[in-house]
C-alpha positions as CSV (number, residue, x, y, z in Angstrom):
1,X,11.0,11.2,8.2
2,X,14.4,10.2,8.6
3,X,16.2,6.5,7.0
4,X,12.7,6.3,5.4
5,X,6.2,-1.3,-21.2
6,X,4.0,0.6,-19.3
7,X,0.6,2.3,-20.1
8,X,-1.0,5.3,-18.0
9,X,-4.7,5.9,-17.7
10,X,-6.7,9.3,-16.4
11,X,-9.8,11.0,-15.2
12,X,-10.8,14.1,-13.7
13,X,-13.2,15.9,-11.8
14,X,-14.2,19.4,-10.3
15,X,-14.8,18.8,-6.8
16,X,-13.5,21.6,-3.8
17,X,-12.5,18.6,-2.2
18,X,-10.8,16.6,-5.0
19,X,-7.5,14.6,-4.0
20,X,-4.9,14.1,-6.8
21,X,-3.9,10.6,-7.0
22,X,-1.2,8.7,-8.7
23,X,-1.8,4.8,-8.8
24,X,1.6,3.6,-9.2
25,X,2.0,0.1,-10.1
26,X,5.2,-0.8,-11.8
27,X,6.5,-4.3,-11.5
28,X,10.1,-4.3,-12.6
29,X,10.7,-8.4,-11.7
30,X,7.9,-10.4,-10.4
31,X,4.8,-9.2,-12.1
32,X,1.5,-10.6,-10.1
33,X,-1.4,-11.3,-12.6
34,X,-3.7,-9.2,-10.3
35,X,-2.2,-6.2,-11.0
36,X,-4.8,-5.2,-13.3
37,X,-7.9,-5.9,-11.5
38,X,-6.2,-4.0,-8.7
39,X,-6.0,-0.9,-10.2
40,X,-8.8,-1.2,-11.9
41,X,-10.3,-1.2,-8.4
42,X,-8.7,1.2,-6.9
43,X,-9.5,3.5,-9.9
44,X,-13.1,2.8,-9.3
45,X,-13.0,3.6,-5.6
46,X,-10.7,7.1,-6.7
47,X,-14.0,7.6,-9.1
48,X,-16.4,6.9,-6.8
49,X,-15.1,9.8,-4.7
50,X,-14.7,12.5,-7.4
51,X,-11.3,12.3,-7.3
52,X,-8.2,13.3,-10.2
53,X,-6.3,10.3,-10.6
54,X,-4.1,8.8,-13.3
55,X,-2.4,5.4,-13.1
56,X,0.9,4.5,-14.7
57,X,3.9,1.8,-14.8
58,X,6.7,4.4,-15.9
59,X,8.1,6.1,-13.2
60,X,9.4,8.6,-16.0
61,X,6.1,10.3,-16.3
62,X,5.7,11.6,-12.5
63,X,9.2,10.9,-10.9
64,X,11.7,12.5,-13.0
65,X,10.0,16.0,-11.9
66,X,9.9,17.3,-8.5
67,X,7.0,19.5,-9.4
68,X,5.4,17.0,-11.6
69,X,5.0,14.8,-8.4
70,X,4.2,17.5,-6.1
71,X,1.1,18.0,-8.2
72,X,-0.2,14.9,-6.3
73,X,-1.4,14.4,-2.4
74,X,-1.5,10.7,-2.7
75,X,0.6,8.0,-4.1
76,X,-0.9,4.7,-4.5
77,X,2.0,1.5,-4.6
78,X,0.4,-1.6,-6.2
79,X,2.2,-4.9,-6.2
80,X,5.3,-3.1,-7.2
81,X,8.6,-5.1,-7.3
82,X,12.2,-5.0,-8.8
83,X,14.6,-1.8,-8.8
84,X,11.6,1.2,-9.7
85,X,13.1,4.5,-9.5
86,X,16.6,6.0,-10.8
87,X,18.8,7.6,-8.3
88,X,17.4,11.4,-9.3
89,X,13.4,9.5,-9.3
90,X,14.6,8.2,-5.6
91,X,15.3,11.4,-4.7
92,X,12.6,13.5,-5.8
93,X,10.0,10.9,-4.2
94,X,11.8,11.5,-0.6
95,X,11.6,15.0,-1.2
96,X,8.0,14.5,-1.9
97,X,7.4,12.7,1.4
98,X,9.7,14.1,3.6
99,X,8.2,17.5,2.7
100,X,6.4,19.7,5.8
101,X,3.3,20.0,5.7
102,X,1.9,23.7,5.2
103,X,-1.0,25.2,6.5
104,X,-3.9,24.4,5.1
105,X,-2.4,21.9,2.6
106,X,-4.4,18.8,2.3
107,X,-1.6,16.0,4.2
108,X,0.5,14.3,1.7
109,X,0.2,9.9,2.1
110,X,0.9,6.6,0.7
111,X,-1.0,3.4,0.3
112,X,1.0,0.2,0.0
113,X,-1.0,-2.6,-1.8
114,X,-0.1,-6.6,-1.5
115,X,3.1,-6.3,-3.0
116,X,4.4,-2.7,-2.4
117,X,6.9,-4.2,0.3
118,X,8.1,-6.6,-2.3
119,X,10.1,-3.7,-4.2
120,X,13.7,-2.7,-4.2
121,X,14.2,-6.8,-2.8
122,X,18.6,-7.6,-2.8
123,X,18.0,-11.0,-4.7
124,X,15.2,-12.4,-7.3
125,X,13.1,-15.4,-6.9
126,X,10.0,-15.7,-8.1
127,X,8.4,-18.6,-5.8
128,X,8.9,-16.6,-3.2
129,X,10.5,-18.6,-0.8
130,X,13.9,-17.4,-0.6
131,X,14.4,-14.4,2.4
132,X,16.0,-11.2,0.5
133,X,17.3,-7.7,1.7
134,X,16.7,-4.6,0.7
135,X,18.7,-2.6,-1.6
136,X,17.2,0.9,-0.9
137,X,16.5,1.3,3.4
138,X,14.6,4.2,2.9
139,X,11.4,2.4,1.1
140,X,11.7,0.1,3.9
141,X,11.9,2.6,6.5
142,X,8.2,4.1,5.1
143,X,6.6,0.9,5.0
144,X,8.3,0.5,8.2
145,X,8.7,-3.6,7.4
146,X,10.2,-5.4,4.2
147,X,8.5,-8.3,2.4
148,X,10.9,-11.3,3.4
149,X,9.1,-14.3,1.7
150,X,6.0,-16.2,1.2
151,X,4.3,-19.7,1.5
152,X,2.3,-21.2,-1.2
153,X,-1.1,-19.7,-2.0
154,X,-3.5,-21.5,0.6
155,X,-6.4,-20.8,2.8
156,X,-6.1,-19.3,5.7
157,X,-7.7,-16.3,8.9
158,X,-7.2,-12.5,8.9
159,X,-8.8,-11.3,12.4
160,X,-9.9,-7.9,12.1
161,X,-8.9,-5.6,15.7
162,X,-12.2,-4.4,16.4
163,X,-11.4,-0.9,17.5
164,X,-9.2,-0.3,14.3
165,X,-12.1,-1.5,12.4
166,X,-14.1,1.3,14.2
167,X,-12.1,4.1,13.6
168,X,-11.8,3.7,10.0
169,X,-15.4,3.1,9.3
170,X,-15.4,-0.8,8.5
171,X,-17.8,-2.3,10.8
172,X,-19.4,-4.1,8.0
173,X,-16.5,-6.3,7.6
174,X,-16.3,-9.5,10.0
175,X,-13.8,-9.6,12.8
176,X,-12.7,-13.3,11.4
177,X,-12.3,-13.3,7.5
178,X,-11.0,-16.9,5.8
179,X,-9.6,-16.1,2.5
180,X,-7.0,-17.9,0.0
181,X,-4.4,-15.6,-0.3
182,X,-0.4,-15.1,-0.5
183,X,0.1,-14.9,3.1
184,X,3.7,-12.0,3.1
185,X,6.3,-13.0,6.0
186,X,7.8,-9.5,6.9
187,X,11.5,-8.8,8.4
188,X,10.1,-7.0,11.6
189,X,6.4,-6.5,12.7
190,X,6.0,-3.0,12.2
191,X,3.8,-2.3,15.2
192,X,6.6,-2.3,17.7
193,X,7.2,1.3,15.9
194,X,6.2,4.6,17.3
195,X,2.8,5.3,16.0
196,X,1.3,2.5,14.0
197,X,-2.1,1.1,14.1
198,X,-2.7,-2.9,12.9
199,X,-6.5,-3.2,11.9
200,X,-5.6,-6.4,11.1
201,X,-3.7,-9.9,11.9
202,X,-2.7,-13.0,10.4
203,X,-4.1,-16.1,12.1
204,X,-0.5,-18.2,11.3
205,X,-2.2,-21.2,13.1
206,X,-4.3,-21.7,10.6
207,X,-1.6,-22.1,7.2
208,X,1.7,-23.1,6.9
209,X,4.5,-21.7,6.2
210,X,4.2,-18.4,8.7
211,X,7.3,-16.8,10.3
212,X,6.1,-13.8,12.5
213,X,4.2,-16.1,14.9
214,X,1.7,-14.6,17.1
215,X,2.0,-11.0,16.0
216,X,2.0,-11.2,12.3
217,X,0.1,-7.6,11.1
218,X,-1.9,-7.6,7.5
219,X,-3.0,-3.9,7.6
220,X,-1.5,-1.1,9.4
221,X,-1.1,2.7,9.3
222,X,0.8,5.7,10.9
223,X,1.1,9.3,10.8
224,X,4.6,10.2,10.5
225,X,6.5,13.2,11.9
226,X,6.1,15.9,8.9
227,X,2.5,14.5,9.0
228,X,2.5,12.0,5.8
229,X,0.0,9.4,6.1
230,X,1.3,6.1,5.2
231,X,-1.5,2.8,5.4
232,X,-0.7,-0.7,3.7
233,X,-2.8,-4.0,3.0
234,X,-0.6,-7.0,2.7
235,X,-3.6,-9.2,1.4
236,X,-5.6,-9.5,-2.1
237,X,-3.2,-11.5,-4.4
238,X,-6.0,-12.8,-6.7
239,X,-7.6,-11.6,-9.4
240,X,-10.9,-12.5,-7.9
241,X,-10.6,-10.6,-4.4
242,X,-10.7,-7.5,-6.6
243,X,-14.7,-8.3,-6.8
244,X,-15.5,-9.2,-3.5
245,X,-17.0,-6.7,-1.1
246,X,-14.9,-6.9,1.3
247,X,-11.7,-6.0,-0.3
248,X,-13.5,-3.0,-2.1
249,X,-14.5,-2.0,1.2
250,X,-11.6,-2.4,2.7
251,X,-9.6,-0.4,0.0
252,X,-12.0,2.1,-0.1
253,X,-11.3,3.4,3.5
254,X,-7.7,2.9,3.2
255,X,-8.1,5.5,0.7
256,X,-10.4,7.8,2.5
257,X,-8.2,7.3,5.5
258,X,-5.3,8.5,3.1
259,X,-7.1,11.6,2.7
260,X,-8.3,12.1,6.0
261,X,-11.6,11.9,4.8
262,X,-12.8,9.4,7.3
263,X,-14.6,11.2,9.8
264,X,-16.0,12.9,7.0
265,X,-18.2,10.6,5.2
């Protein structure tokens, strides 16, 4: 791929199929109240599967090391903002991504969650309503958008694409899904890029304060070149979507897809 106070919690399990996962969720400006029902979740759905996991805000831990991080096949970005890395952690995560992948070694991937776009942002402003850069193009380049800025909180339609919804298992969810949420305006819709998938759109018709018009994605993923598996869910700002069925089961295949475990349920 080219251009593109903390605590830490763990669990284990024995599984010939276990995937290593590190839920990363440092927030180094805005910090979104959610953040702990979110990886709460998403340390459920890592336990559900039998899966090694540990969660942290200190990039020290995992990202100082090269071989520390190459310990893990999946790195899970939650509501992240602020500058997260040093130069040397910068560089040992591309390595980490860019990295072929060998025979027989399960894929590498990363799952962006609500405000994973939102990091390494050229500018502060915690409303939201101000468009900002990016200070690091490479973070961008993976996502393959950047978070530009947000309305207020309000109600509005995510339409599910009914074939997307097939492949990755989710035909329980509706194709039309009202929520209140923090509906993200991105720089460019990523689905004009080679490879990527939206499972789902915004409805902008139906809030205010929408940018992207008619093709605003929510939920996308790709397979890159070197075969890292990168998916990202723009919604679930509030504490309470972190209970609801339908973001667990959303978040749950996003994870399984990350794994390419799919097909294999």
């Amino acid at each position: 791929m080219s251009a593109p106070s903390s605590a830490s919690s763990s669990s284990s399990s024995s599984s010939s199929a276990t995937v290593n996962l590190l839920i990363f969720h440092k927030a180094a400006d805005y910090v979104h109240d959610s953040i702990p029902a979110a990886v709460s979740c998403v340390e459920k759905l890592a336990k559900e599967q039998n899966w090694t996991y540990e969660s942290t805000a200190d990039a020290s831990v995992h990202f100082d090391s090269a071989a520390t991080l190459d310990a893990f096949d999946c790195i899970a970005f939650v509501s992240n903002s602020g500058e997260l890395f040093t130069e040397a952690q910068k560089a040992n995560l591309v390595a980490w991504a860019e990295a072929p992948q060998k025979d027989g070694q399960r894929a590498r991937s990363v799952f962006g969650l609500h405000g994973a776009t939102a990091a390494f942002l050229a500018g502060e402003d915690a409303t939201g309503a101000t468009e900002l850069g990016t200070t690091w193009p490479w973070y961008r380049s993976l996502w393959g958008t950047l978070f530009t800025c947000h309305p207020p909180v309000q109600r509005g339609l995510i339409r599910f694409v009914k074939e997307e919804k097939s492949k990755l298992q989710l035909e329980s969810l509706p194709d039309e899904l009202w929520q209140v949420d923090e509906w993200y305006n991105f720089d460019q819709d990523p689905s004009t890029l080679p490879g990527v998938h939206v499972v789902a759109w915004a409805d902008e018709s139906t809030y205010k304060g929408g940018t992207m018009g008619d093709r605003h994605p929510l939920v996308w993923y790709r397979t890159l070149e070197n075969g890292l598996r990168v998916i990202y869910a723009a919604p679930f700002h509030e504490i309470a979507h972190y209970e609801l069925e339908t973001t667990t089961t959303l978040l749950r295949q996003c994870l399984l897809w990350c794994a390419d475990l799919v097909e294999k349920q």
